[in-house]
N, C-alpha and C positions, 0 to 999 in steps of 0.2 A: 171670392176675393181674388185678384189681378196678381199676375206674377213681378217680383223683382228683380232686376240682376243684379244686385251688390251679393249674392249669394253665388250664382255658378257662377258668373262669367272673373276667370281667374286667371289668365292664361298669360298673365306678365307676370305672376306670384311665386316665389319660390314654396316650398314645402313649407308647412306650418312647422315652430321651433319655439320653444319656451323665450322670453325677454330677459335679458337681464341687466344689471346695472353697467352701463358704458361713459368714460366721461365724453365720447366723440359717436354722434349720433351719425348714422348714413346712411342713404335710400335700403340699400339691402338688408337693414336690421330692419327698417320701417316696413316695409315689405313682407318680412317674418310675423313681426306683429298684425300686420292688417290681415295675412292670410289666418291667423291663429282667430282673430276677431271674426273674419267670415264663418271660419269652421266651426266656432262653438252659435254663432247666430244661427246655422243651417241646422245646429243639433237644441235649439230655442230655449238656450242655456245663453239668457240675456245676460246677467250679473259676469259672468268671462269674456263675454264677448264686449260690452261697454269698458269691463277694467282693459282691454288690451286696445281696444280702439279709443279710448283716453290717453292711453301711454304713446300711440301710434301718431294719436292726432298733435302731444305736445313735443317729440321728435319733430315732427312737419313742421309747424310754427318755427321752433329753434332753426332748423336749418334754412329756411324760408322756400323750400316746398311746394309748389302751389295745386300741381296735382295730387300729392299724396294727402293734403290737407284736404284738398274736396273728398278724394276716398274715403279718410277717416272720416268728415262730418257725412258721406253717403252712408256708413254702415250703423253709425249714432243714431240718425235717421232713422235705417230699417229695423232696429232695435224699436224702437220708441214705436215705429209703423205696427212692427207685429203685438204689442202693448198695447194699441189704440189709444196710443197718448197722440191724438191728431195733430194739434198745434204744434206739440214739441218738433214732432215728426213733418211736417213743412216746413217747419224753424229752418231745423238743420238740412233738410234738402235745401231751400234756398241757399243757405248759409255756403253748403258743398259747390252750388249752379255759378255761385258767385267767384269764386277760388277757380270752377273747370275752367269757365270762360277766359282764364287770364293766362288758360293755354293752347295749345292745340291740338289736346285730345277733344278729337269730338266723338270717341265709343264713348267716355267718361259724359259726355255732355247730354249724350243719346240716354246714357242709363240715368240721368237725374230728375231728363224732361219724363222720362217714362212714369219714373218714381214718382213725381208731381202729380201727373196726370191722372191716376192710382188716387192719390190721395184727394186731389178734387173732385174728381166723378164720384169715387165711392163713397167716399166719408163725410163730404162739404157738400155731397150734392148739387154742386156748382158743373154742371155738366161741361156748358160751354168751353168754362174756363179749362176743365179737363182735357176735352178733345183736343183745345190747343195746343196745352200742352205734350200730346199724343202724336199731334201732327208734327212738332218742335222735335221728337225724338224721330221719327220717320224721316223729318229730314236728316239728321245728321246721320242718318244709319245707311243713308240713300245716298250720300255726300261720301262717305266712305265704301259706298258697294257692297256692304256686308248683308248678305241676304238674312243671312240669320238671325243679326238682330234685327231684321225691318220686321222677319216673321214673330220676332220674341214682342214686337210693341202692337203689330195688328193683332197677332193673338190677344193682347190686353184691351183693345178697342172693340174686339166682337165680344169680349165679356162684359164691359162693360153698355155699350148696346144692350144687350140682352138681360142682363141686370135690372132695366127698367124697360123692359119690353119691347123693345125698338126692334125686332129683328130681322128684319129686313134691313135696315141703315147696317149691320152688324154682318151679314150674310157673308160678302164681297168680301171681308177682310178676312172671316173664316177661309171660304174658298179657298184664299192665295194660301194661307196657313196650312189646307188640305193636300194642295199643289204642291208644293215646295218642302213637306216637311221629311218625307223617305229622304230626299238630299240634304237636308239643311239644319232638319231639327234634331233637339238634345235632349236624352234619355228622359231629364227629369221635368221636360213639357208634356211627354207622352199621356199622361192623365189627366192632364189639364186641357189639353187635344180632345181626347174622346171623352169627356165631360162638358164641353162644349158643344159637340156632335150632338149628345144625347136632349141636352137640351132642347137645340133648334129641331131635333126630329119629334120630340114632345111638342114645342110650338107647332111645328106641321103636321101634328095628330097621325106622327109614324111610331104609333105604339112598339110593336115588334122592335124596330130596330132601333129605339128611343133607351129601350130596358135594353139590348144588348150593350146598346156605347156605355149606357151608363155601369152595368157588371162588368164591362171590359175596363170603364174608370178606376172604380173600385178594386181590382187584380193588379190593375197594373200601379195604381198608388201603394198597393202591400209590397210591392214586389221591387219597386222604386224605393221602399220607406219614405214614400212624402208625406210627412204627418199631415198636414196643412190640405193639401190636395186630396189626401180618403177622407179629412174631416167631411170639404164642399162637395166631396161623390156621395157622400153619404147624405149630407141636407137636400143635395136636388134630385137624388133618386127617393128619399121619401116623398119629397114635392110629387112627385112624378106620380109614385106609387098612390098616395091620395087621391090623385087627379081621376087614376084610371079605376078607384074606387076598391082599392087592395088596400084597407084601412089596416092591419095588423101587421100587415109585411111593411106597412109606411112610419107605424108607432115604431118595430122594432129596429130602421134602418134610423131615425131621429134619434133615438136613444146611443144608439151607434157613434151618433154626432156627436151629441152632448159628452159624451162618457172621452172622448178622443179629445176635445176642446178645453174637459175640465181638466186631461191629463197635463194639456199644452201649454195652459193657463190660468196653472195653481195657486193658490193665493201665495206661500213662502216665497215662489219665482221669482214674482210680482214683485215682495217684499225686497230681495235682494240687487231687483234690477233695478229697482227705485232707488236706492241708497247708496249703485253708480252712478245713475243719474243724476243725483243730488251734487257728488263729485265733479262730475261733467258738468253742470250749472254752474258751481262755483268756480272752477276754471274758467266758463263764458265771462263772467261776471266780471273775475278780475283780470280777465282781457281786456275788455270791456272800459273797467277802468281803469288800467294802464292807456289806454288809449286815448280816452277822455283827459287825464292828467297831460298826457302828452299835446292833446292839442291845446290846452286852456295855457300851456307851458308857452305854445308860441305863441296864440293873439295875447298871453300877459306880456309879450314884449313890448308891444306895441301900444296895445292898451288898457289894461289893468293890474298893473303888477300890486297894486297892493291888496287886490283881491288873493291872486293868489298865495300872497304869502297869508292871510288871514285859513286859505282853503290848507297851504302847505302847514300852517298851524295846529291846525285842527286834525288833519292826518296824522302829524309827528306825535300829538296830545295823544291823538287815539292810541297811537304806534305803541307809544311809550308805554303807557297804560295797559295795555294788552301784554310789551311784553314784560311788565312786575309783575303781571299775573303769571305772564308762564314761567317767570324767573323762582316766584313765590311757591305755585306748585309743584317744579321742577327740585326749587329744596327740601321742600314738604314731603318728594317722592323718592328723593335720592335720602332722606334720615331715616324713614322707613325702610327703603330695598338695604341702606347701610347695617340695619339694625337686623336686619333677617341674615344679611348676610353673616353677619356678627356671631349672629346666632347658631349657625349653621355650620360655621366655622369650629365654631365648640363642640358641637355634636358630632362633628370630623373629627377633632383633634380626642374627644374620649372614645370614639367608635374606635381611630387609630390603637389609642394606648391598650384597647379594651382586648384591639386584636395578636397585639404585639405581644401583651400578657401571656394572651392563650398560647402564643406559638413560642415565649418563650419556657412557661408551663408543659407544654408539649416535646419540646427538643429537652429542657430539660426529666422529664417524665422516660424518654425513650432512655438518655442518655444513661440513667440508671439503673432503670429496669436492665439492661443491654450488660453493664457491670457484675449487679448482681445474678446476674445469669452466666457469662461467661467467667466467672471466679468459680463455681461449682463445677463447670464443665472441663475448665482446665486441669480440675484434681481428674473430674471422670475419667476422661482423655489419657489422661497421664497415665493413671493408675492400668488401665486396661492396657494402654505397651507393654507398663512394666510386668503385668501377669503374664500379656506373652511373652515376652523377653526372657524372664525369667520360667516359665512354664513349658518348655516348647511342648509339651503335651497337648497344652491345650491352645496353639497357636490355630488350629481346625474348629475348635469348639461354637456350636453353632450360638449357643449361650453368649458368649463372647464377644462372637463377631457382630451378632447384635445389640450388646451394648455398645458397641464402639459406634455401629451403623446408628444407633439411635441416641447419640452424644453427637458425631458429625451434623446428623441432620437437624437436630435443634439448632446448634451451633449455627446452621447455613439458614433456619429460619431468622435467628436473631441479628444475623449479616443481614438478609432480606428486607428487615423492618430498616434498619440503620439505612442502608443505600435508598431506600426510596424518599425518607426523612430526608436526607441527604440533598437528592435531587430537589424537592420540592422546596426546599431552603436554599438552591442555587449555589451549594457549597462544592457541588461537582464543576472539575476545569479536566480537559482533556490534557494530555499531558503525549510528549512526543519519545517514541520509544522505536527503535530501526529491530525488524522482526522479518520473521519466515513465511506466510501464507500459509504454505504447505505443512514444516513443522508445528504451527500453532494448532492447527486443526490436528493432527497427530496425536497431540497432546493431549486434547479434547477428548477425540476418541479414545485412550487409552483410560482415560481416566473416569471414562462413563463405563467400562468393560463391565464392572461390578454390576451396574442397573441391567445392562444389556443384558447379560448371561443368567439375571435372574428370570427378566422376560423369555428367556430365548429366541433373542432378537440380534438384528446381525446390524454392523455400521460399516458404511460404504462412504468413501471420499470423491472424490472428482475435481480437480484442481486444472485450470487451464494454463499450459504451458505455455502461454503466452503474457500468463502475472508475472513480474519482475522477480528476481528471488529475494530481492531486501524491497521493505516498505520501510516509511515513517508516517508513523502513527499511533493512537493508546493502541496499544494491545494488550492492555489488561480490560479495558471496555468491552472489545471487541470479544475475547474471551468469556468474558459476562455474559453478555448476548448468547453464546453460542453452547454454555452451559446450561443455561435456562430455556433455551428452544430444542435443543436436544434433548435432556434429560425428561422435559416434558412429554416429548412424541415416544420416548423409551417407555416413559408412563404409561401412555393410553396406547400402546399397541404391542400383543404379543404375537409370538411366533412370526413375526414379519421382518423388513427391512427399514432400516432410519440414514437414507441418505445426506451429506453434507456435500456444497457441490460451490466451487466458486470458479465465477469467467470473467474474463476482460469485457466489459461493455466499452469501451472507449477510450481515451487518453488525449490529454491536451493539455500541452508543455512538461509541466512534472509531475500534475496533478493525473492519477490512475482511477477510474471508476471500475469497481469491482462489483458485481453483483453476486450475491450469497443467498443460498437457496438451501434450507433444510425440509427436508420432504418425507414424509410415512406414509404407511399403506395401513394405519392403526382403525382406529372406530370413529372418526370424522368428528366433527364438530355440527351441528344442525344451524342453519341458517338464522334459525332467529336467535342464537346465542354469539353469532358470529359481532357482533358488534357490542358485546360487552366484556368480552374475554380478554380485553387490556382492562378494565376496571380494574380499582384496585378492589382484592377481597374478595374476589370474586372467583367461583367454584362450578365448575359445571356439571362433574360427575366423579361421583369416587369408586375407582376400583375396590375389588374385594383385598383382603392381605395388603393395601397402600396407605401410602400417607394423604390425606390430603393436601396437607400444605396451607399456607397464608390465603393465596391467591394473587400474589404479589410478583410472582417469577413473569410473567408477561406484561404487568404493568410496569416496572421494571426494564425489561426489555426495549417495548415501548421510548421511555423516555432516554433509556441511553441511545438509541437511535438518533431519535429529535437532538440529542446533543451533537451528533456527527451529520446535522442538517440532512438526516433523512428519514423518510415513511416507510413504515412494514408494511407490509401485502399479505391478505391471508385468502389461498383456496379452499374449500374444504366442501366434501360431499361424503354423508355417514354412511359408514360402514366400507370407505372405500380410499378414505386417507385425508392428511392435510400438507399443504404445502405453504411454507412461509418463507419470502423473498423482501429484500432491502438491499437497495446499493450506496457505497459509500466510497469517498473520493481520498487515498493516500498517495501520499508523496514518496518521487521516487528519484532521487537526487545525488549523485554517487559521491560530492564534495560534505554535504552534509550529512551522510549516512559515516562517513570518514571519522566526522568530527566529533560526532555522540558516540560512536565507538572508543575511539581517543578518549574521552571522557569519562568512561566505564570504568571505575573502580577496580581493580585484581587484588583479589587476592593470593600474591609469592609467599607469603610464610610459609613455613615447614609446620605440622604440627609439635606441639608441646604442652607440657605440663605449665596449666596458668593456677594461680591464687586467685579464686573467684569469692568477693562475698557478696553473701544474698541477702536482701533487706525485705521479710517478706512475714506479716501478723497470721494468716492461714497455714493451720499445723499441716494439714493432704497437699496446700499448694509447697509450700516449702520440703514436706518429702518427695513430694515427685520436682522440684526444679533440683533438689539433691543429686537425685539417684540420676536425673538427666546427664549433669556433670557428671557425676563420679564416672558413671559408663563408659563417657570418652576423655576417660585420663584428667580430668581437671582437679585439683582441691578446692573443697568447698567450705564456707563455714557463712553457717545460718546465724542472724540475730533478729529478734522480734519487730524492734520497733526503731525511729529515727533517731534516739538518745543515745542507742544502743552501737547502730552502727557507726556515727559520730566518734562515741569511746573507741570503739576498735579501731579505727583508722587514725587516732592520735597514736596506737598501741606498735602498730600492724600496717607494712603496706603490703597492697594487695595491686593486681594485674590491675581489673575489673571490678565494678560493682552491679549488682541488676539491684533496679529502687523500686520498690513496690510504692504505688501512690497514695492512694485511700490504705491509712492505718493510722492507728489513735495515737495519740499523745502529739505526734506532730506528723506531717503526711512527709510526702517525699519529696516536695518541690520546696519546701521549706528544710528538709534534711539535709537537701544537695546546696541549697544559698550556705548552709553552717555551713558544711564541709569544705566549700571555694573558699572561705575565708580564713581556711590555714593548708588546702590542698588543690591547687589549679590543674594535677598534672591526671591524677586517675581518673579512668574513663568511668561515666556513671552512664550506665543504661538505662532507660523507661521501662518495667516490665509488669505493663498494669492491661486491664481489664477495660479500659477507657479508650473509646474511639480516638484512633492517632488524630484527626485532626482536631478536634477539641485540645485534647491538650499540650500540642506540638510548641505553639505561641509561649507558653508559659513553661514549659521545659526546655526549651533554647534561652530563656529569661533566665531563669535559675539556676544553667547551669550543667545541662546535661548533655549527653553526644550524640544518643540518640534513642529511639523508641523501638518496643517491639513489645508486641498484644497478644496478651492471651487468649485462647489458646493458641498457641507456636508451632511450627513444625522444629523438629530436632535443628535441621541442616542450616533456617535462618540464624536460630539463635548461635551455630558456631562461626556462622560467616560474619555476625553485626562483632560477636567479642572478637573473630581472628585480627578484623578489620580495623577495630580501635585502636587495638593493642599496638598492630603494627603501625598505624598513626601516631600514639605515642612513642613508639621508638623510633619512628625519623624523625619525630620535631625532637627527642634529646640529643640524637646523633648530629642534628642541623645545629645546636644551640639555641631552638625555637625555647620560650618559656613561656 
């Protein structure tokens, strides 16, 4: 089979680029398309090649085009040529001859005649008319001086010669092709070159060097990837091989053929190019008759306008008619997609409710659990000071120390569950706070000494003198972070070091990037665990004499990072340490650090003796919130329930109140609405077991001045009552009411 160019010759083409919807069509998007059309025909992936060379060819038309219309009906054509759809395939070559001609490309006219030629000789067997055609591309190739393609059309003339035995008439053209191709010709002739060679030396009973052209066809078609070109090395070196009476080297190079021809031209291909094709029709078609309409439009002026209106009847009839059908199935399809949609909608809307359930079951569920844990822990807590306190004996007692050690760390597990709850319900906001770098790490460290000293492990700082000394920023987040990655490495590594190290990576305007780096020399983490050790729940190894823990202190971590918009980094190699690194951007603003300073609360009182009552149903919680008071000079007096402290305060004023929440008869946020309604002035405090922000919304409703969660440390709960107190005596001293 003869070669084409609507395949290589490219060389006005931009790079092949996907098509997309434009409402202003222009050569260079047309151009994209047609190269996109060549390249999927050269890879004999017809059905891509037809849909972009349809898209290409109606660009051309709209814009009125006339060479890239013949392009486009050239590449329809070789579609249709490598199909052996013959007529289509003349169709549109004419079709394309017809559009070059009306320019003055004559490569474009050279490649149509060639393509012609191709298809009369080989396919119509119409020789004559071939060669003319042959001769028609020679000239314009020869009119333009381009040696290459004069050699790309004689190469298809000594094939075709030789095709039908001629070889001699065919010789001459080879020759020149022979002559001329070290300079002229293009990689992907080279096997179609010496597969001609091989031939005409078979014709000339030059065995030897018949079989070489022909193995040298065949290498160098693999080595090209010309499907098309190993198929024909392969048909004529069996030919050959038959001839010379190698009957089994000739079955297996035929078989060769078939098996490459069936890969090329497999029926599904077929199927899909066809059903371009069909597209491509029906656009001729109703070109076609747009055009006809158009001319019958102007001899009806002249003479038969009442045919056409008869013709323009019968078209609107049809028009109409066609489109009640598409309007009919169009509602027909829109009741249905409506009705799914409908449907689907529902299955959202209870998927929704189904999820909101669980997560409020869930938030509800922690919320509890989190209560009745921390109510028993606060007596724990409590009661172990008070042993010390009062015991100094046994202030050393290792008994002791680990119940307190084993009261805290529960405590910090049920913080652990709440904060991550927390996060994942988006109920965390950073919050801006002006702090020390240096002292907060301080902090850190001192207050890991306990874990440290148990390890016999040492903490090392490193602070760059070139941090600002005030930030704005959470630095209670930050602190989180830096608790749960230290205390962690204090975990898993004894007798070593647990460095904490922060530097200036940058600054731009106010905003400071600081990078933090906690680093040990502990028992490493192994690689394939390294990428689940933020998971929540997740445990990788437990010391002997340790807690395991939730597995929640690095997932945790993890997300309060993502809140300050950045990534943890983990190094680690076992048995040789871990290092974990994150940078994050605070502000460093000397007006606004002024101004939240200004802001800060002080507490000026003097100490003194306050009238504290306490509203509290737990007999352990109510003796140790007692004994707390008494210790530091306060008067106390206990009552059970919200009936009770109501009576007492009709009786009794008092400084302060601390409200227990959850207790029967009536809770405390309904104790403190009574009590506003005959006492606006005393401070009521929140002293419950319940996540501050749950129920912050609803104890500013009610009535109250502020909250503080069990378990406590001493020093908050005398700073929340110093603070009230002295609250309310500037608003009597102001005449506030």
């Amino acid at each position: 089979m003869p070669l084409k160019p609507n395949i290589f010759l490219l060389p006005l083409l931009l790079l092949a680029s996907l098509f997309h919807a434009q409402t202003t069509y222009t050569p260079k998007g047309i151009d994209k398309l047609s190269a996109k059309a060549d390249s999927y025909l050269a890879e004999l992936n017809f059905r891509e090649s037809l849909r972009y060379s349809r898209e290409a060819l109606k660009q051309s038309i709209a814009i009125k085009d006339n060479y890239r219309i013949a392009y486009a009906y050239n590449c329809i054509a070789g579609n249709y040529d490598e199909l052996s759809e013959n007529d289509k395939a003349i169709y549109y070559y004419n079709k394309g001859l017809t559009y070059a001609n009306k320019t003055d490309n004559d490569t474009l006219k050279n490649w149509l005649n060639n393509n012609l030629g191709n298809m009369y000789f080989f396919e119509k067997k119409q020789y004559e008319k071939g060669i003319a055609y042959y001769e028609a591309s020679i000239h314009y190739s020869e009119k333009t001086a381009d040696t290459s393609q004069m050699l790309f059309t004689k190469l298809n003339i000594s094939w075709a010669y030789f095709d039908i035995g001629l070889y001699d008439q065919g010789r001459p053209y080879l020759q020149f092709v022979n002559k001329n191709f070290s300079k002229f010709g293009r990689k992907n002739l080279r096997a179609a070159r010496l597969l001609l060679n091989g031939m005409l030396e078979s014709h000339d009973r030059h065995d030897k060097s018949a079989g070489a052209y022909f193995r040298m066809a065949i290498d160098t078609a693999k080595a090209t990837k010309e499907r098309l070109d190993l198929s024909y090395s392969y048909e004529e070196y069996s030919k050959f091989l038959a001839k010379t009476g190698d009957h089994k080297s000739a079955y297996y190079y035929l078989q060769q053929f078939g098996k490459i021809k069936d890969e090329v031209y497999d029926s599904e291909k077929l199927k899909r190019a066809a059903s371009e094709g069909l597209n491509l029709e029906l656009d001729e078609y109703k070109r076609a008759v747009d055009r006809i309409a158009a001319e019958n439009e102007v001899q009806a002026l002249s003479l038969r306008k009442s045919q056409i209106i008869v013709i323009l009847f019968i078209v609107s009839l049809l028009a109409l008619t066609l489109l009640v059908y598409i309007l009919y199935k169009n509602v027909n399809f829109k009741k249905k997609t409506n009705a799914e949609l409908l449907q689907a909608n529902r299955d959202l809307v209870a998927a929704k409710e189904k999820a909101e359930e669980a997560a409020r079951l869930k938030t509800q569920f922690v919320s509890t659990i989190s209560h009745e844990l921390r109510t028993p822990l606060y007596g724990v807590v409590g009661i172990t000071d008070m042993i010390s306190d009062e015991h100094k004996e046994l202030a050393k007692s290792p008994h002791l120390n680990s119940l307190r050690f084993s009261a805290k760390y529960l405590l910090s597990l049920v913080n652990d569950i709440l904060q991550i709850n927390k996060i994942e319900e988006k109920r965390v906001v950073l919050e801006n706070h002006v702090f020390n770098i240096s002292d907060e790490i301080s902090t850190i460290k001192d207050s890991l000494k306990f874990i440290a000293n148990r390890n016999r492990n040492e903490i090392e700082t490193e602070i760059d003198p070139a941090i600002p000394e005030t930030l704005i920023g959470d630095k209670l987040r930050l602190s989180q972070i830096f608790m749960n990655l230290v205390s962690n490495a204090l975990k898993f590594t004894s007798d070593g070091k647990v460095t904490i190290s922060a530097s200036l990576v940058k600054n731009i305007g106010d905003k400071f990037h600081i990078k933090f780096v906690v680093k040990d020399n502990g028992i490493g983490i192994a690689e394939e665990d390294q990428e689940k050790i933020f998971d929540k729940f997740v445990q990788i190894e437990r010391k002997e004499n340790d807690y395991q823990g939730t597995g929640l202190g690095l997932s945790i971590v993890k997300k309060l990072i993502e809140l300050f918009d950045s990534q943890i980094s983990l190094t680690s190699d076992v048995n040789r340490g871990t290092e974990f690194d994150f940078t994050i951007a605070f502000e460093h603003n000397s007006h606004k650090t002024q101004e939240i300073i200004n802001n800060i609360e002080v507490d000026l009182s003097t100490a003194a003796s306050h009238d504290v009552l306490v509203v509290e149903d737990n007999k352990i919680n109510q003796m140790v919130t007692r004994k707390i008071l008494q210790n530091n000079g306060y008067h106390c007096k206990v009552v059970d329930d919200g009936l009770s402290a109501i009576e007492m305060l009709r009786k009794k004023k008092f400084d302060i109140v601390l409200m227990d929440i959850n207790m029967p008869i009536i809770n405390g946020f309904e104790t403190t609405r009574r009590i506003r309604l005959f006492d606006m002035e005393t401070p009521i405090v929140a002293l419950t077991a319940f996540d501050k922000e749950e129920i912050t919304e609803e104890a500013i409703s009610a009535g109250m001045n502020d909250i503080i969660i069990k378990p406590f440390e001493s020093v908050k709960l005398f700073q929340v009552i110093s603070a009230q107190i002295s609250k309310r005596r500037e608003a009597e001293g102001s005449g506030v009411e």
